[in-house]
NUMIPA-319799 format. One line per 2 residues: number of its first residue (from 1); their letters; for each residue x, y, z of N, C-alpha, C. Coordinates in nm, 2 decimals. Atoms other than C-alpha are relative to their C-alpha. Layout:
% NUMIPA-319799
NUM> a> X Y Z X Y Z X Y Z; ...
This chain:
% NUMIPA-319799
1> xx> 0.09 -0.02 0.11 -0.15 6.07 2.43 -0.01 -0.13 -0.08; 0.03 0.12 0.03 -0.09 5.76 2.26 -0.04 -0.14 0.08
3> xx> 0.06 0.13 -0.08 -0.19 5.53 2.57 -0.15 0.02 -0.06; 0.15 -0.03 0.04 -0.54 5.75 2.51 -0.03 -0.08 -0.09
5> xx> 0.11 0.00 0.11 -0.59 5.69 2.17 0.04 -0.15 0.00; -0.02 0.12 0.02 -0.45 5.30 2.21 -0.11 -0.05 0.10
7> xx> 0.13 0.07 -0.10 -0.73 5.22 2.51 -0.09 0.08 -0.07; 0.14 0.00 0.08 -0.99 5.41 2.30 -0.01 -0.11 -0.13
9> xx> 0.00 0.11 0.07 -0.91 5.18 2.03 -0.07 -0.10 0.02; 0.01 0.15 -0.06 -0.93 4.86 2.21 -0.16 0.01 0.05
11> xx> 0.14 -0.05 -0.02 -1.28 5.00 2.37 -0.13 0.02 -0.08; 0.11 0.01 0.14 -1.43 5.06 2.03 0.00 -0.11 -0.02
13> xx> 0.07 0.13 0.12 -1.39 4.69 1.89 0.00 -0.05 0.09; 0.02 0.08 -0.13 -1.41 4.56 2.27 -0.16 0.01 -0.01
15> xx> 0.05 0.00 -0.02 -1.74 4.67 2.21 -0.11 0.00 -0.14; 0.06 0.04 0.10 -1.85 4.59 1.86 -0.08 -0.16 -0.01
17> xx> 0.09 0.11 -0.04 -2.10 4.31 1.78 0.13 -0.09 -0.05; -0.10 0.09 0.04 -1.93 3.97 1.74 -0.06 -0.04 -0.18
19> xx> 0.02 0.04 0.15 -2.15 3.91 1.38 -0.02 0.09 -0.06; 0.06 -0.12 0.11 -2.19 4.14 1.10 -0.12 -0.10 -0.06
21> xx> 0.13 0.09 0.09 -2.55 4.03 0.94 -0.02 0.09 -0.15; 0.03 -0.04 0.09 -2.61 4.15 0.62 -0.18 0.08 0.02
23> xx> 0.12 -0.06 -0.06 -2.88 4.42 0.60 -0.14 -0.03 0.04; 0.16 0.08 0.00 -3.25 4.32 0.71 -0.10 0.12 0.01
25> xx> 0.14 -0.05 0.00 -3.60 4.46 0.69 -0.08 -0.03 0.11; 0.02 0.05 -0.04 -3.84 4.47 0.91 -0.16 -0.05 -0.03
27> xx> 0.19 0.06 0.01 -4.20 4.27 0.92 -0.12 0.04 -0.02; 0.12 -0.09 0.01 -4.45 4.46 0.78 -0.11 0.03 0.18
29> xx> 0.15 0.01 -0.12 -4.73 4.32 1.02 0.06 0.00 0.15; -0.06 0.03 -0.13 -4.50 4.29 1.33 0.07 0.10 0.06
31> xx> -0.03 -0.14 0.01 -4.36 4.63 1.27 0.15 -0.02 0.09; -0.14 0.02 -0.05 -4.04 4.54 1.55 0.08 -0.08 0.00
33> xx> -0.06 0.11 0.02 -3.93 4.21 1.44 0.07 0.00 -0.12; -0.08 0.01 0.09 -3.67 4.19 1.20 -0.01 -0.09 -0.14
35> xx> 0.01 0.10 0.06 -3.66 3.97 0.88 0.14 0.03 -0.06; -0.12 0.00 0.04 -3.35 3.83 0.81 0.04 -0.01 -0.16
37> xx> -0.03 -0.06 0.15 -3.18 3.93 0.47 0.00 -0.17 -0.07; 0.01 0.14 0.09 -3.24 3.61 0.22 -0.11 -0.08 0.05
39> xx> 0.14 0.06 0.00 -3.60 3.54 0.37 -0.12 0.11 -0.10; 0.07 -0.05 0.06 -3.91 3.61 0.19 -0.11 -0.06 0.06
41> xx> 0.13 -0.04 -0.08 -4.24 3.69 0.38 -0.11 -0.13 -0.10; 0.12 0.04 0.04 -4.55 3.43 0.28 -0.14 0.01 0.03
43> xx> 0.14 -0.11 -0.08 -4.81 3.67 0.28 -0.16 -0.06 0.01; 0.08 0.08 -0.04 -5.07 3.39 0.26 -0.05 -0.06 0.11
45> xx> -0.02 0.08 -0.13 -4.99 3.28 0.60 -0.03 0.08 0.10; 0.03 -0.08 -0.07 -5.07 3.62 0.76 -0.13 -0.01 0.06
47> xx> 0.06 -0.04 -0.11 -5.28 3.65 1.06 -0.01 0.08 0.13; 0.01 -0.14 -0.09 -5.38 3.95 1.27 -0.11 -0.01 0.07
49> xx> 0.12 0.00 -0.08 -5.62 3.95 1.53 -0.01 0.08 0.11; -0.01 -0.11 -0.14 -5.66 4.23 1.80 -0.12 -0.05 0.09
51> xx> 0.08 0.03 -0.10 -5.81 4.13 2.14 -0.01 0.07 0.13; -0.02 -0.07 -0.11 -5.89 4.29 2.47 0.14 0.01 0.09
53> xx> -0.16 0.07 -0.06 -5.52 4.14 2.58 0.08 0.09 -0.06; -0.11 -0.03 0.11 -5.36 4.25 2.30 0.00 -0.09 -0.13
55> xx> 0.04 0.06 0.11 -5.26 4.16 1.96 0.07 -0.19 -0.04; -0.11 0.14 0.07 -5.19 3.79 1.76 -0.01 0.02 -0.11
57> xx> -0.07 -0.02 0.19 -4.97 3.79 1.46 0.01 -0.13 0.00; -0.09 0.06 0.07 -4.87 3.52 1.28 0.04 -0.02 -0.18
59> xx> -0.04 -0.02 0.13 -4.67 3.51 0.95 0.14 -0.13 0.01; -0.11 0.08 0.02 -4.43 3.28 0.80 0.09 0.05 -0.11
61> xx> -0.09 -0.05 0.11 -4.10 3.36 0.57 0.08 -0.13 -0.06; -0.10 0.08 0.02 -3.87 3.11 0.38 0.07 0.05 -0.08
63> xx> -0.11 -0.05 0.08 -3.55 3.14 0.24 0.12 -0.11 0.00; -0.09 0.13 0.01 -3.23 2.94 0.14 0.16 0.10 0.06
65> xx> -0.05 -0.07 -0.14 -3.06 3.07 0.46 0.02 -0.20 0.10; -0.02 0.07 -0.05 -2.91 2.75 0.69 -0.05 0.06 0.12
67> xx> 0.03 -0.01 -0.16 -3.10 2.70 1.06 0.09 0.05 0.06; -0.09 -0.06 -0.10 -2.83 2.79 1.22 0.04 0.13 0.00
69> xx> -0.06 -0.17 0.03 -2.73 3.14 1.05 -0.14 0.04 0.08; 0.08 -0.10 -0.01 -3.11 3.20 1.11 -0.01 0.00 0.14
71> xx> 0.03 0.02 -0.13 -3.14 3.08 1.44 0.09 0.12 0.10; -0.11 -0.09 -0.07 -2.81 3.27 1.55 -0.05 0.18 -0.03
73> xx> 0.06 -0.12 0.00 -2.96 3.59 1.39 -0.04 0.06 0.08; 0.08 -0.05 -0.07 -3.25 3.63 1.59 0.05 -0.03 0.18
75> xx> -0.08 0.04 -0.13 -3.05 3.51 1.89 0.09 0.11 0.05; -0.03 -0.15 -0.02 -2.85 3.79 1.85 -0.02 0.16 -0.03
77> xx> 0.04 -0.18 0.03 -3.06 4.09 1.68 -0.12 -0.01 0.15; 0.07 -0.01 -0.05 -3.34 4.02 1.88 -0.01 0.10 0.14
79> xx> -0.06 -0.07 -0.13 -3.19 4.12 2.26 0.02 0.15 0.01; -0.05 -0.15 0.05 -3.09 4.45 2.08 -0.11 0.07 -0.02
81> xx> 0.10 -0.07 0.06 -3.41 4.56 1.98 -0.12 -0.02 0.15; 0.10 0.05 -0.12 -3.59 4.46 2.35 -0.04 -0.12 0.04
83> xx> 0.09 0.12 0.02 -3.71 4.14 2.34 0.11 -0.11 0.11; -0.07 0.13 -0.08 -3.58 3.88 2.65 0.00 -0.11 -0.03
85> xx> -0.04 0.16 0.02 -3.43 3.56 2.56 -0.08 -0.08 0.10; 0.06 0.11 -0.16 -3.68 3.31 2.76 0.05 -0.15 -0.06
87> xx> 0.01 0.15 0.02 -3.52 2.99 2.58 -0.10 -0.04 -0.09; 0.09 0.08 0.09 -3.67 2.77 2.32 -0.04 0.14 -0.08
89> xx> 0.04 -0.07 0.10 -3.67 3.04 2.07 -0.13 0.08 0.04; 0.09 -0.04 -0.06 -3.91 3.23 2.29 0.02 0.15 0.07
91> xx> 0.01 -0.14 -0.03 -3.92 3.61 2.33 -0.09 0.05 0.13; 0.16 -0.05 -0.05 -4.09 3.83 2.57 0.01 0.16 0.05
93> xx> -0.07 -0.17 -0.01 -4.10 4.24 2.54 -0.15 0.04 0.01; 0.13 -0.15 -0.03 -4.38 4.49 2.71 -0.16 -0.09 -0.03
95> xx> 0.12 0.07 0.02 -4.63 4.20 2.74 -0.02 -0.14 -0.09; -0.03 0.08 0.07 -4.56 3.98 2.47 0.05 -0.07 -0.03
97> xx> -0.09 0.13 0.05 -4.45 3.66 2.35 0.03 -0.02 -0.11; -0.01 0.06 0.15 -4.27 3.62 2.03 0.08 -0.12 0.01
99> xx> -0.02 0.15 0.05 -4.23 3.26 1.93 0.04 -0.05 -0.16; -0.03 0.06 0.13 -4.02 3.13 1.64 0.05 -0.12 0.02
101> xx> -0.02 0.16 0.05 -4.03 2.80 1.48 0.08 0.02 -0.12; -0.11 0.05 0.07 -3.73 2.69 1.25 -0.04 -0.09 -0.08
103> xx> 0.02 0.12 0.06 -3.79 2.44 1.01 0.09 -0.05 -0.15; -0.02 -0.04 0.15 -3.63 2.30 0.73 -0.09 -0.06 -0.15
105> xx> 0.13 0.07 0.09 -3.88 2.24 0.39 0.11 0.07 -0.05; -0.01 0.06 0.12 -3.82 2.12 0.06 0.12 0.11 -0.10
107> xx> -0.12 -0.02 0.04 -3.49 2.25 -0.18 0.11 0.07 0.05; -0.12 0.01 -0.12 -3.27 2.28 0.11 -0.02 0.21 0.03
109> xx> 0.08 -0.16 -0.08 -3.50 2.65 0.21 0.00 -0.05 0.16; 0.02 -0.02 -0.12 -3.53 2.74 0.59 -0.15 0.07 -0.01
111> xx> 0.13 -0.05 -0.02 -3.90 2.81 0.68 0.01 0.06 0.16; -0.03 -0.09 -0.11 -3.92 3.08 0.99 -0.18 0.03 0.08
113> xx> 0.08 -0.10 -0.03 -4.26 3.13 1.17 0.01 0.04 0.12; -0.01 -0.09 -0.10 -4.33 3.41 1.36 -0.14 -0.02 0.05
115> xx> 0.13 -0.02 -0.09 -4.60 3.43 1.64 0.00 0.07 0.14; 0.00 -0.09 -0.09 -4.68 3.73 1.85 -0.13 -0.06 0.06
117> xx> 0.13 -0.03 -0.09 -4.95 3.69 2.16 0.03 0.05 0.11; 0.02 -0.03 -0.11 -5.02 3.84 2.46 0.06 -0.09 0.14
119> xx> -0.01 0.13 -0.13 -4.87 3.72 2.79 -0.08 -0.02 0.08; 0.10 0.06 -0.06 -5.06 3.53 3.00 -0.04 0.11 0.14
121> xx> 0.02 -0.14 -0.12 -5.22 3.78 3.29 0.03 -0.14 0.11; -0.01 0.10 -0.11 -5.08 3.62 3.63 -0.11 0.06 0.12
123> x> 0.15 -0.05 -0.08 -5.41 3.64 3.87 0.07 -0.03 0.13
């Protein structure tokens, strides 16, 4: 009995995430993309366009969040929610490519854009 409940144990946090994130929202216009907790959406920057392909988003968020926490974020929420790691900060789930650019601008803020389009049809 107590081997049981000592390898259920080990099995539960063997299988917990390695980061806790603080809670996040997700992107209005992107509806499955996450926004990590201490960004804020710049709803000037929004673009929506539906095409025979599919849709393009883009939006941009900043916050005073370090490249690295945010980078690591979507590095690790992303995978969880569908989305294939293709490298270079480049998604790709049920057609789609989401593309995030990192940046850092002005009083030590992280700037985040997001950009959904269609993947390319291979002929």
């Amino acid at each position: 009995m107590k081997t049981t409940f000592f390898l259920s144990f080990i099995v539960a946090f063997y299988f917990l995430p390695n980061t806790v994130y603080p809670q996040s929202s997700f992107i209005s216009i992107l509806n499955d993309v996450p926004l990590m907790s201490g960004f804020k959406i710049q709803n000037q920057t929004a673009l929506i366009f539906d095409t025979p392909s599919g849709r393009i988003v883009e939006i941009a968020a900043d916050g005073k969040v370090s490249l690295f926490k945010a980078r690591r974020f979507y590095a690790d929420t992303l995978p969880q929610l569908g989305w294939r790691d293709s490298g270079n900060n480049i998604f790709l789930r049920d057609e789609e490519i989401l593309t995030i650019n990192f940046s850092k601008i002005e009083n030590g803020h992280t700037q985040i854009k997001f950009s959904i389009a269609p993947e390319p049809r291979k002929h």
